[in-house]
N, C-alpha and C positions, 0 to 999 in steps of 0.2 A: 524499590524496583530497579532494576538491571536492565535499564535499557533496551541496550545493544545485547547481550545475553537471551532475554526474551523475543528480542526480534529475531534472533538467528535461526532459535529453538521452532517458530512460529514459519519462517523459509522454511529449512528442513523440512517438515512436516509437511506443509504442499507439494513439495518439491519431491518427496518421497511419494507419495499421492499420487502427482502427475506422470511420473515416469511408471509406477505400476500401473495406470489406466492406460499407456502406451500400449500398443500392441505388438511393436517391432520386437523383433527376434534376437538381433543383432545391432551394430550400432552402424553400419549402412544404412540399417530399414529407419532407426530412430534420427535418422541425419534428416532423411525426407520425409517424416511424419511434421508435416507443418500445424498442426492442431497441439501438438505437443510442444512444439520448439516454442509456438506463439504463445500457451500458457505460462511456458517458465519463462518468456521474456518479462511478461506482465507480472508473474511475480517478485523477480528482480528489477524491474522499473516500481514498484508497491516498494521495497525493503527501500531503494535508492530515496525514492519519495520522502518517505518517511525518515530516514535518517536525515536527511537535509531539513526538512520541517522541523527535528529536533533538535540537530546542530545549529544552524544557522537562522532557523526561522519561529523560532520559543517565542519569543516574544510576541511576534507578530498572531501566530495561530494558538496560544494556548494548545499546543499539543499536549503537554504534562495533565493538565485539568480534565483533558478529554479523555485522555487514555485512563484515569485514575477514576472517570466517573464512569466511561466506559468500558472499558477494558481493553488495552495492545490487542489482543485478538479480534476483536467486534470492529476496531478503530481497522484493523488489515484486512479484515474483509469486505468492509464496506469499498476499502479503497481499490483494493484488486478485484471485487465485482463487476463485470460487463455491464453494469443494469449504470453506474457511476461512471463521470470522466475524467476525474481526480488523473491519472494518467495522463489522460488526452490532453488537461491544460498545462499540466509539466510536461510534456516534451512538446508542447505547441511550439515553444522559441517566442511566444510572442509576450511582450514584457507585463499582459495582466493578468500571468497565469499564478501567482501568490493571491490577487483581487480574485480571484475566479473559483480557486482552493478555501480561502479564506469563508466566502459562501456560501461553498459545499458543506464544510466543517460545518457552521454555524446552523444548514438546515439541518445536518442527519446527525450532529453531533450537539445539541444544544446544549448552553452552559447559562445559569440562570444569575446575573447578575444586579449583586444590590445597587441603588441609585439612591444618594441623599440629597 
C-alpha cells in the first residue's frame, strides 16, 4: 500500500465531486458559494488528519491496522463525515485531541487484540 499515493487519488475524487455539485458559473460565484468552499476545507483538514496520524502518530493510533482491515477509503470517509468529530478534535488546539481521535478510531474502527 502507497500511502500517500492512495490518499491523494481518494482527495481528488471528492474534490472532483464537490466542485461538480457546485453550482457557480464562474469562479467569483465559486468564491462565495460557502457550502462548497466548507466541503473542500473538510476534506483537506480529513487528508491533513490523516497524514499526521500516519507520520507522526502510527504508533499511537494503529492507523496502518485499521486502514488494512478497513480500508484508506472507509477509514476517509468516516473521518470527513459530518455525522464524526474526528476534525473537530484536530483543530480543537486543545492538547486531548490524539485521547479524543484515539476513541473515535477504536469505536468505528475496531481492532481485535489478542491478550495472554
Amino acid at each position: 500500500m502507497n500511502f500517500k499515493k492512495e490518499l491523494n487519488e481518494i482527495v481528488e475524487k471528492h474534490v472532483d465531486v464537490t466542485k461538480k455539485q457546485s453550482k457557480a458559473t464562474n469562479i467569483d460565484e465559486f468564491v462565495k458559494d460557502v457550502a462548497t468552499i466548507t466541503r473542500l476545507n473538510r476534506i483537506y483538514d480529513t487528508e491533513l488528519l490523516l497524514e499526521d496520524l500516519y507520520d507522526m502518530y502510527e504508533e499511537d493510533t494503529e492507523l496502518t491496522a485499521r486502514i488494512n482491515k478497513y480500508s484508506l477509503g472507509t477509514v476517509f470517509a468516516e473521518v470527513y463525515s459530518l455525522n464524526s468529530c474526528y476534525i473537530e478534535y484536530y483543530n480543537s488546539g486543545d492538547d486531548d485531541w490524539l485521547v479524543w481521535i484515539n476513541d473515535a478510531l477504536d469505536q468505528d474502527f475496531p481492532l481485535e487484540h489478542i491478550t495472554e
